[in-house]
Gaussian input, Z-matrix of N, CA and C with variables (Angstrom, degrees):
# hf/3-21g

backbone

0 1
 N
 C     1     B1
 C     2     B2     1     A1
 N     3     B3     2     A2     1     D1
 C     4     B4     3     A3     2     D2
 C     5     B5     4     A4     3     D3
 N     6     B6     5     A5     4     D4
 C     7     B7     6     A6     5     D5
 C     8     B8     7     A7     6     D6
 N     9     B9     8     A8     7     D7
 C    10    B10     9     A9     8     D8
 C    11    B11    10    A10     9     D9
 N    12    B12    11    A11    10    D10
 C    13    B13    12    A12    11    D11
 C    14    B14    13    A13    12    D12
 N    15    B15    14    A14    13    D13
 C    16    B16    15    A15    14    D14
 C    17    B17    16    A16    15    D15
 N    18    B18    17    A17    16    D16
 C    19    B19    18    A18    17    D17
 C    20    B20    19    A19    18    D18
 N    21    B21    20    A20    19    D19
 C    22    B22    21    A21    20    D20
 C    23    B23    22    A22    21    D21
 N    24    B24    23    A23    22    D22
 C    25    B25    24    A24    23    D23
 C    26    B26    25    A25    24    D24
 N    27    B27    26    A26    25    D25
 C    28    B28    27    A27    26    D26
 C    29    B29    28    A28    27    D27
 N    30    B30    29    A29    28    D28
 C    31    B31    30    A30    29    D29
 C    32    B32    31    A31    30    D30
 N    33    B33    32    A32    31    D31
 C    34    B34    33    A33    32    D32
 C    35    B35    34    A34    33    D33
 N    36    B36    35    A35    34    D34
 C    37    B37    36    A36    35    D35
 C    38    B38    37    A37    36    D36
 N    39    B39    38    A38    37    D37
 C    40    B40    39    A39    38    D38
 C    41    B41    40    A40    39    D39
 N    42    B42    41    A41    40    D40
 C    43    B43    42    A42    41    D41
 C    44    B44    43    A43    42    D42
 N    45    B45    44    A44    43    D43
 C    46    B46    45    A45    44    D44
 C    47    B47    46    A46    45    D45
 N    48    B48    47    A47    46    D46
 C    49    B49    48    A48    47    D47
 C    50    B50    49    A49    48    D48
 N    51    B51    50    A50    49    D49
 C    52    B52    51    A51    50    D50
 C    53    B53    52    A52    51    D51
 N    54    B54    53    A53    52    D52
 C    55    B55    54    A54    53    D53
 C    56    B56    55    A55    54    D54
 N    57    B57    56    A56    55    D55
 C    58    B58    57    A57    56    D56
 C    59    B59    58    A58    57    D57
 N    60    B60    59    A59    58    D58
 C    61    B61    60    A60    59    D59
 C    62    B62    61    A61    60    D60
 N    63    B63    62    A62    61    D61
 C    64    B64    63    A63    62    D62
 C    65    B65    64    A64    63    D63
 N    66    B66    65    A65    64    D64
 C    67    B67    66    A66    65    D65
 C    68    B68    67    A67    66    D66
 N    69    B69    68    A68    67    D67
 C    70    B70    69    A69    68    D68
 C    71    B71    70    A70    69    D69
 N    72    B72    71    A71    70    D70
 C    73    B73    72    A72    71    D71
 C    74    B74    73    A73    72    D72
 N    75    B75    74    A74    73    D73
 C    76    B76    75    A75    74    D74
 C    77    B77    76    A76    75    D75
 N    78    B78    77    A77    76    D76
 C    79    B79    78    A78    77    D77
 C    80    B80    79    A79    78    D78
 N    81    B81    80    A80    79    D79
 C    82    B82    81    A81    80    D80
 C    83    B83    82    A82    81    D81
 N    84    B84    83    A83    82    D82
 C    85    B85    84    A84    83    D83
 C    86    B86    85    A85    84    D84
 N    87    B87    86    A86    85    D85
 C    88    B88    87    A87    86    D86
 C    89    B89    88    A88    87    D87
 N    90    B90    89    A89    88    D88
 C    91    B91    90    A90    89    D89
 C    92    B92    91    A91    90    D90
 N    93    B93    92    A92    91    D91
 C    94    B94    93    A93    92    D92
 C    95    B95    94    A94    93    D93
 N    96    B96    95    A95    94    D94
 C    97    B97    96    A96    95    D95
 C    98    B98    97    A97    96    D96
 N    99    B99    98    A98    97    D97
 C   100   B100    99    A99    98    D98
 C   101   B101   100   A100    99    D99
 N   102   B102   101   A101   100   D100
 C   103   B103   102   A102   101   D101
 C   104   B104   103   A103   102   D102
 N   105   B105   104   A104   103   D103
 C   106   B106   105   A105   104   D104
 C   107   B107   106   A106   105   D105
 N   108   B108   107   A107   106   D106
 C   109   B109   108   A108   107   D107
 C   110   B110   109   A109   108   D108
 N   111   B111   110   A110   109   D109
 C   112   B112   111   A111   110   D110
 C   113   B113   112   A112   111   D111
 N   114   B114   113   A113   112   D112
 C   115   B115   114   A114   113   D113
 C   116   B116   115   A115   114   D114
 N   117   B117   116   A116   115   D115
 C   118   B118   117   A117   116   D116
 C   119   B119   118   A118   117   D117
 N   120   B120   119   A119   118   D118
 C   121   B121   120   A120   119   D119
 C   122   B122   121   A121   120   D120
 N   123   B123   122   A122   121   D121
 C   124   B124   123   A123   122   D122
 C   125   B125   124   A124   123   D123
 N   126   B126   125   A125   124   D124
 C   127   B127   126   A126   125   D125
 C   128   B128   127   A127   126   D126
 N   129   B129   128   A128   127   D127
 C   130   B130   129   A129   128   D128
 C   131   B131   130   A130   129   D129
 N   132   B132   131   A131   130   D130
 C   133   B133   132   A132   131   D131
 C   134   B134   133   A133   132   D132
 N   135   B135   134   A134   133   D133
 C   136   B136   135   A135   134   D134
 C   137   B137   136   A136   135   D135
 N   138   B138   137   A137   136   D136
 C   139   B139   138   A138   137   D137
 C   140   B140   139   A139   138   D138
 N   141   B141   140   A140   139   D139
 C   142   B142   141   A141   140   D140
 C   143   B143   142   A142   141   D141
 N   144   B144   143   A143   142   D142
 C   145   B145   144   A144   143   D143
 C   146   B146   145   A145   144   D144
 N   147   B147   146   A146   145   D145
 C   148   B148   147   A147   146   D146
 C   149   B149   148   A148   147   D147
 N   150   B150   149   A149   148   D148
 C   151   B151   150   A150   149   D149
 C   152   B152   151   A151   150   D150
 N   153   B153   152   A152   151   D151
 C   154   B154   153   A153   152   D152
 C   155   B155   154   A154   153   D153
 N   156   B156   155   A155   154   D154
 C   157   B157   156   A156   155   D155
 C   158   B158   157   A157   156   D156
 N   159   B159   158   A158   157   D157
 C   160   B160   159   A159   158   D158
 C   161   B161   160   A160   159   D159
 N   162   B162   161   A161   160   D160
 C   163   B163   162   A162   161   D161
 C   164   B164   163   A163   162   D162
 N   165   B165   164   A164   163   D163
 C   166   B166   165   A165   164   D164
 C   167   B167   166   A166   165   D165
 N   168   B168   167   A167   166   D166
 C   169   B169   168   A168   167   D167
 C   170   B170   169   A169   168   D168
 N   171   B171   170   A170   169   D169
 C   172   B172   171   A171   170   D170
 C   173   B173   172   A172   171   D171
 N   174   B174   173   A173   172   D172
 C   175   B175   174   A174   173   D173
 C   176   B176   175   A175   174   D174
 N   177   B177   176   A176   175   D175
 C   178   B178   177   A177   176   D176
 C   179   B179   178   A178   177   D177
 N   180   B180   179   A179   178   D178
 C   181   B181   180   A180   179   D179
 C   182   B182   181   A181   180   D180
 N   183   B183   182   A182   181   D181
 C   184   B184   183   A183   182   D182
 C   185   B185   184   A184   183   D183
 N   186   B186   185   A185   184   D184
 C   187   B187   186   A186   185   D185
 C   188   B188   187   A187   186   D186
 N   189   B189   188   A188   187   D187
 C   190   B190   189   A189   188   D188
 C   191   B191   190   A190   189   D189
 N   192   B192   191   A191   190   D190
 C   193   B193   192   A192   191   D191
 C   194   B194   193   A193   192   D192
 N   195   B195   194   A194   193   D193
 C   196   B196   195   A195   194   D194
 C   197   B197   196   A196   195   D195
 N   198   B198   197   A197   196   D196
 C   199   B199   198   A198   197   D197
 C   200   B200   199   A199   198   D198
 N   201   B201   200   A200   199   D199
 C   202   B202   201   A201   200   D200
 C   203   B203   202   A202   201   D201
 N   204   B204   203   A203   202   D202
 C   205   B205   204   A204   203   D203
 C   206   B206   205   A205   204   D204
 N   207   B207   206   A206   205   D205
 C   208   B208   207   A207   206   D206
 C   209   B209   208   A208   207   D207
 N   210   B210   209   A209   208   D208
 C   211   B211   210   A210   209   D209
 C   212   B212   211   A211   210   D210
 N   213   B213   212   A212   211   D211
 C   214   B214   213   A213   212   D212
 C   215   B215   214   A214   213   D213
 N   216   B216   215   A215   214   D214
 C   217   B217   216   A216   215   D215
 C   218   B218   217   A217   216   D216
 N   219   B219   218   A218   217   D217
 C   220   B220   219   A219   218   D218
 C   221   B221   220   A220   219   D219
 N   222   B222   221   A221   220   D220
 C   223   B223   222   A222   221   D221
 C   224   B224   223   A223   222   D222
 N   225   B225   224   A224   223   D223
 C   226   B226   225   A225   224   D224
 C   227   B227   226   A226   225   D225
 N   228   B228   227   A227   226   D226
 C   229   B229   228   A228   227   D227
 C   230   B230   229   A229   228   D228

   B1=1.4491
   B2=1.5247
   B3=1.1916
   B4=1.3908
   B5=1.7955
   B6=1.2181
   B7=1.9325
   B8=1.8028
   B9=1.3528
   B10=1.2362
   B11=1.2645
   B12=2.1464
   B13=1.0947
   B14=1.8629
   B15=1.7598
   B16=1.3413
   B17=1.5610
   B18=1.1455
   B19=1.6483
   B20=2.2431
   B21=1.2072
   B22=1.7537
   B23=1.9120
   B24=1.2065
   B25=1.1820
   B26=1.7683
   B27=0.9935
   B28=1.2395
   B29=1.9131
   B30=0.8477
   B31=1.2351
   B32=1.2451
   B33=1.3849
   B34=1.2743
   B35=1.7175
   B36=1.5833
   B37=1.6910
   B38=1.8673
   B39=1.2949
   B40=1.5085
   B41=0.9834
   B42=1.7832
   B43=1.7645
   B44=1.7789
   B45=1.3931
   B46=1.0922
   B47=1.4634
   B48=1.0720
   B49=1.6382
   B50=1.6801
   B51=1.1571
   B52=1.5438
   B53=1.8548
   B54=1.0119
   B55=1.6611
   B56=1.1677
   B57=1.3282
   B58=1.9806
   B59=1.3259
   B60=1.9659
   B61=1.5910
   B62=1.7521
   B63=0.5796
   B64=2.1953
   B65=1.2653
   B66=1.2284
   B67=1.1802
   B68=1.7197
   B69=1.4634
   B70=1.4210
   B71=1.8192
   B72=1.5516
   B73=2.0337
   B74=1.4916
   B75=1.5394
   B76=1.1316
   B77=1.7524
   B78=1.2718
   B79=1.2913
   B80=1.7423
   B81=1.0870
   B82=1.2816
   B83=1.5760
   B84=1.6842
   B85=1.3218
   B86=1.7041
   B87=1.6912
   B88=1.1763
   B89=1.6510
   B90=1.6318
   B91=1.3379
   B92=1.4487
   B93=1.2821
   B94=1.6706
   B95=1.4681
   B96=1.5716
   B97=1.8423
   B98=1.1522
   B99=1.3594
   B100=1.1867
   B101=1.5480
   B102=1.4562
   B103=1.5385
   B104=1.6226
   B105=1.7676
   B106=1.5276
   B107=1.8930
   B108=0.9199
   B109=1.7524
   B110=1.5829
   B111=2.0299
   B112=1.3401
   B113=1.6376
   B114=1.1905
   B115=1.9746
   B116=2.0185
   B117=0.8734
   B118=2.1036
   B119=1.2777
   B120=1.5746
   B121=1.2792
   B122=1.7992
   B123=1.0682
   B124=1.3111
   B125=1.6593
   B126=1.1673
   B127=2.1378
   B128=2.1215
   B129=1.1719
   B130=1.7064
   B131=1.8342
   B132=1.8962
   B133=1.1834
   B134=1.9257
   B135=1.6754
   B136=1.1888
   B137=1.5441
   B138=1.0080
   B139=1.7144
   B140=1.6385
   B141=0.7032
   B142=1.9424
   B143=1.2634
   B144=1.7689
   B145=1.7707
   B146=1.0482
   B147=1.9079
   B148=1.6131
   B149=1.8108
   B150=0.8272
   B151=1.5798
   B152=1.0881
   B153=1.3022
   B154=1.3792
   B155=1.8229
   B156=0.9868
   B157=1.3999
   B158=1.7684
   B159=1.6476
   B160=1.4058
   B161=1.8682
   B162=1.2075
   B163=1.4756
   B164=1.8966
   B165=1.6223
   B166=1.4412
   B167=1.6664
   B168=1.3861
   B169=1.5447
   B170=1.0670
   B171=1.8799
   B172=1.1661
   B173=1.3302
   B174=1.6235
   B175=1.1863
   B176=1.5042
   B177=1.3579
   B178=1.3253
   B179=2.1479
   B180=1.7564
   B181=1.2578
   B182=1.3649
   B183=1.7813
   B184=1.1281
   B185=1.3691
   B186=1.3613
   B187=1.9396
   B188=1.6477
   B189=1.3831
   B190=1.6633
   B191=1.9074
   B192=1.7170
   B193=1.5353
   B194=2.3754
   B195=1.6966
   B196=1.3250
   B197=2.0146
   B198=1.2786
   B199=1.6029
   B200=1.8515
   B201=1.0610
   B202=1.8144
   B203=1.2514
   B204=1.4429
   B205=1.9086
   B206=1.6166
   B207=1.0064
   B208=1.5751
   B209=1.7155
   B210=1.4036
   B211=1.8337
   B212=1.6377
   B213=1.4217
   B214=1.7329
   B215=1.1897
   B216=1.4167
   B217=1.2837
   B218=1.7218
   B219=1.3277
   B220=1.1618
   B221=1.5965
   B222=1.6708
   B223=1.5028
   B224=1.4957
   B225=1.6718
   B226=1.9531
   B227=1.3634
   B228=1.6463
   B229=1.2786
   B230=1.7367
   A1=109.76
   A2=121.37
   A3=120.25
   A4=95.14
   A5=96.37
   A6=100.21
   A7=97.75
   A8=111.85
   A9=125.44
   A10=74.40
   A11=122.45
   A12=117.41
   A13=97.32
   A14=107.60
   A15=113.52
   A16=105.45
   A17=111.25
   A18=120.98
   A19=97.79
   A20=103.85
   A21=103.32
   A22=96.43
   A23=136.22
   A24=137.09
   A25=93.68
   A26=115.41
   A27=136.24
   A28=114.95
   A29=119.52
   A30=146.30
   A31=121.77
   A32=145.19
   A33=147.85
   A34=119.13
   A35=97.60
   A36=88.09
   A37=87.54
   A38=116.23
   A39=129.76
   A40=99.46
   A41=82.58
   A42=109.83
   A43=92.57
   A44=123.39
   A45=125.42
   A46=109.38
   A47=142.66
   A48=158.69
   A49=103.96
   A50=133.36
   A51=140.42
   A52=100.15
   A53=118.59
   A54=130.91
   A55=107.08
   A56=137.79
   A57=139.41
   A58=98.34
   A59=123.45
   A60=99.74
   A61=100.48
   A62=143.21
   A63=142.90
   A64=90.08
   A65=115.08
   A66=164.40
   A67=111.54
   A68=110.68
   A69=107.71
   A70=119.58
   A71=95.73
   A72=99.63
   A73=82.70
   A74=98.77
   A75=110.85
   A76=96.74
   A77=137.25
   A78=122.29
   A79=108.85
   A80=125.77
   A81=117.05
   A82=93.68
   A83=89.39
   A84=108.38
   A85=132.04
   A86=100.59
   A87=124.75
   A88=89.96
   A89=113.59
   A90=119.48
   A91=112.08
   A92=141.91
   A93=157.83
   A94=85.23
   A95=121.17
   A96=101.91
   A97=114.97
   A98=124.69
   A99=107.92
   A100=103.06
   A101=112.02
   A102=121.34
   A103=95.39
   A104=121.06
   A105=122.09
   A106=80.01
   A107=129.52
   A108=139.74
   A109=79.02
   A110=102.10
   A111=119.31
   A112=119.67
   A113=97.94
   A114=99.32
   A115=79.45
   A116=109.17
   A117=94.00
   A118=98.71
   A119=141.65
   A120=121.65
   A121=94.52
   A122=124.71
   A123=137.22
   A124=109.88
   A125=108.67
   A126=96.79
   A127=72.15
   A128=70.17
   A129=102.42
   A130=97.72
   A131=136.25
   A132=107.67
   A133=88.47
   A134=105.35
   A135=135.19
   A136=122.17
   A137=99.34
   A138=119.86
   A139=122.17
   A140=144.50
   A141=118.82
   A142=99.76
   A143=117.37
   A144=100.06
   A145=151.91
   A146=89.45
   A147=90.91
   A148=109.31
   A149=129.67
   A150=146.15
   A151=135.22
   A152=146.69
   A153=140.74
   A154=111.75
   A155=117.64
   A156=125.75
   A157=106.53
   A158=125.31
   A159=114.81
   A160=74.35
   A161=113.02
   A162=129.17
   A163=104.25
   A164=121.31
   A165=115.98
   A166=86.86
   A167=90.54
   A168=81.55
   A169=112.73
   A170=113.42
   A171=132.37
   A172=135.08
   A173=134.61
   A174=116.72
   A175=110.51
   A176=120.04
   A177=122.99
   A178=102.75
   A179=92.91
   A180=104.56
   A181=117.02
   A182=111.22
   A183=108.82
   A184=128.77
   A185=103.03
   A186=131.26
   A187=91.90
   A188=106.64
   A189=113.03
   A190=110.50
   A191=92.56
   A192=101.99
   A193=114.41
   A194=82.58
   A195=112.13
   A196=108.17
   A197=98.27
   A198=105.89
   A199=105.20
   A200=113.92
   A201=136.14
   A202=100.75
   A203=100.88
   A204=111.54
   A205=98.47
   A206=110.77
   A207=125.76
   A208=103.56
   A209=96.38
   A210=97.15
   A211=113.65
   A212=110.08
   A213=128.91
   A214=102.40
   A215=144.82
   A216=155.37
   A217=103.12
   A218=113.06
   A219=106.32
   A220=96.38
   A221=122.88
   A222=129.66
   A223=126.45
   A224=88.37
   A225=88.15
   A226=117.66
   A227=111.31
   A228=128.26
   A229=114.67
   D1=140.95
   D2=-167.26
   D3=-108.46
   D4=145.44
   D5=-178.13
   D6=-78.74
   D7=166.53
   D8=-163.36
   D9=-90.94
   D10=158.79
   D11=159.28
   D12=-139.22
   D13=153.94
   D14=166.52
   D15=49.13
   D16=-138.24
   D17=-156.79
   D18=-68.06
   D19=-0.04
   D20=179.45
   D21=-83.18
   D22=-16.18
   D23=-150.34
   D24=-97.28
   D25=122.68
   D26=-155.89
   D27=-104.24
   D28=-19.09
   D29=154.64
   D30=-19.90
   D31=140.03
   D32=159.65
   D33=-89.72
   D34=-40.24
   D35=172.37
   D36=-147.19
   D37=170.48
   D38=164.98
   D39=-153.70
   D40=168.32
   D41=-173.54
   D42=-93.19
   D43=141.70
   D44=-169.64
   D45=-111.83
   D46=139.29
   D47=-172.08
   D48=-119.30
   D49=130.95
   D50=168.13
   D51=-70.48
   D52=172.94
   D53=148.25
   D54=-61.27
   D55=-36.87
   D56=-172.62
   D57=-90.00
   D58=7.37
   D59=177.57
   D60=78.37
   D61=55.42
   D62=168.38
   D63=-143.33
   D64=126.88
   D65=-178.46
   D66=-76.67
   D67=70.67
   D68=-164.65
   D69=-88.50
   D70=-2.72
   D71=155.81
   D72=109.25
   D73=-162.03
   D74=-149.74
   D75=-106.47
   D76=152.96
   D77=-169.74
   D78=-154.38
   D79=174.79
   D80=170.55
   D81=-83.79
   D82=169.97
   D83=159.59
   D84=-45.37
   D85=-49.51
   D86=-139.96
   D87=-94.79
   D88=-40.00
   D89=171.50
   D90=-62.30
   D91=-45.14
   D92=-162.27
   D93=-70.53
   D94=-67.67
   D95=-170.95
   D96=-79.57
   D97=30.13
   D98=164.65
   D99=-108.91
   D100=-23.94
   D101=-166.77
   D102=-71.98
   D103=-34.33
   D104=-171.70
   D105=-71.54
   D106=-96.51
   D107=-167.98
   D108=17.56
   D109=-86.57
   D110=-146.42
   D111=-54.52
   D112=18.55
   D113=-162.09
   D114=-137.97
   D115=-17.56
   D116=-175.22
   D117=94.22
   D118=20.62
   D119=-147.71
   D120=-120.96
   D121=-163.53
   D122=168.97
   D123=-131.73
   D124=154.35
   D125=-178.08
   D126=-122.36
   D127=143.11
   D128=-160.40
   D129=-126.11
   D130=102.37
   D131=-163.28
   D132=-95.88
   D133=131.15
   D134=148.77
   D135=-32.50
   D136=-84.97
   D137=-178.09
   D138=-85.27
   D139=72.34
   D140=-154.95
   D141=-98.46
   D142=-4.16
   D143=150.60
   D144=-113.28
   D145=30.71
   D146=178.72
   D147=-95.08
   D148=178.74
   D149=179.74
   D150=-73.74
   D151=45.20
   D152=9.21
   D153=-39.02
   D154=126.53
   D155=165.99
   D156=-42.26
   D157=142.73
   D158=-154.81
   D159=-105.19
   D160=162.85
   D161=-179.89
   D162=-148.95
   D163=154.82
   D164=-172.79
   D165=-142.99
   D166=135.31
   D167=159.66
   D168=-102.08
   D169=145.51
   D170=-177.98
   D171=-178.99
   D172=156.24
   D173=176.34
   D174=-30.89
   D175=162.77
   D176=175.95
   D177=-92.66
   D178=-46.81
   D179=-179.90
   D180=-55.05
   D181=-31.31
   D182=-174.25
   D183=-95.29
   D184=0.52
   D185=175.99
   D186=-75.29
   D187=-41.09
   D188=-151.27
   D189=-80.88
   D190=-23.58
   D191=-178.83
   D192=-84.84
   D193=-31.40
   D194=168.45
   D195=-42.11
   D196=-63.64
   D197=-167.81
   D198=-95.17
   D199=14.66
   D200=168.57
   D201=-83.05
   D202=-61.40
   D203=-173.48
   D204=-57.69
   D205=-72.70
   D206=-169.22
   D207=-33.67
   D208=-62.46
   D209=-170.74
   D210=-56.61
   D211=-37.82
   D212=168.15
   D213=-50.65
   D214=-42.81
   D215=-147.31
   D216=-102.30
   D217=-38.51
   D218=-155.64
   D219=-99.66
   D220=-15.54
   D221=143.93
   D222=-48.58
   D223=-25.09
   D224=-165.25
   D225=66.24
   D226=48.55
   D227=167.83
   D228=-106.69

């Protein structure tokens, strides 16, 4: 399953996550891509079934290399 990214995130408001993991609350949509814009980042949504859906900003490439390692890892490759 591929995560929703930027303008694909369907959402009215989310709970927002940094790249360092901080917990930046709950936010609109419209406020969150602007906060990813102002940082170079992408909001990438995490969770899409929790209540607000959880979203992180972050490289997209680097979300994507993040859960590469993990799946390699969790094969025992």
């Amino acid at each position: 399953m591929r995560a929703r990214v930027n303008g694909r995130i369907k959402a009215v408001q989310v709970r927002v996550v940094s790249d360092d993991g901080t917990d930046l609350g709950v936010l609109s949509l419209a406020d969150t891509l602007k906060l990813a814009a102002s940082r170079g980042e992408d909001l990438v949504e995490i969770e899409p079934q929790a209540v607000p859906p959880v979203c992180q900003t972050i490289d997209y490439g680097k979300y994507r290399y993040r859960l590469s390692k993990a799946e390699k890892k969790k094969h025992g490759l």
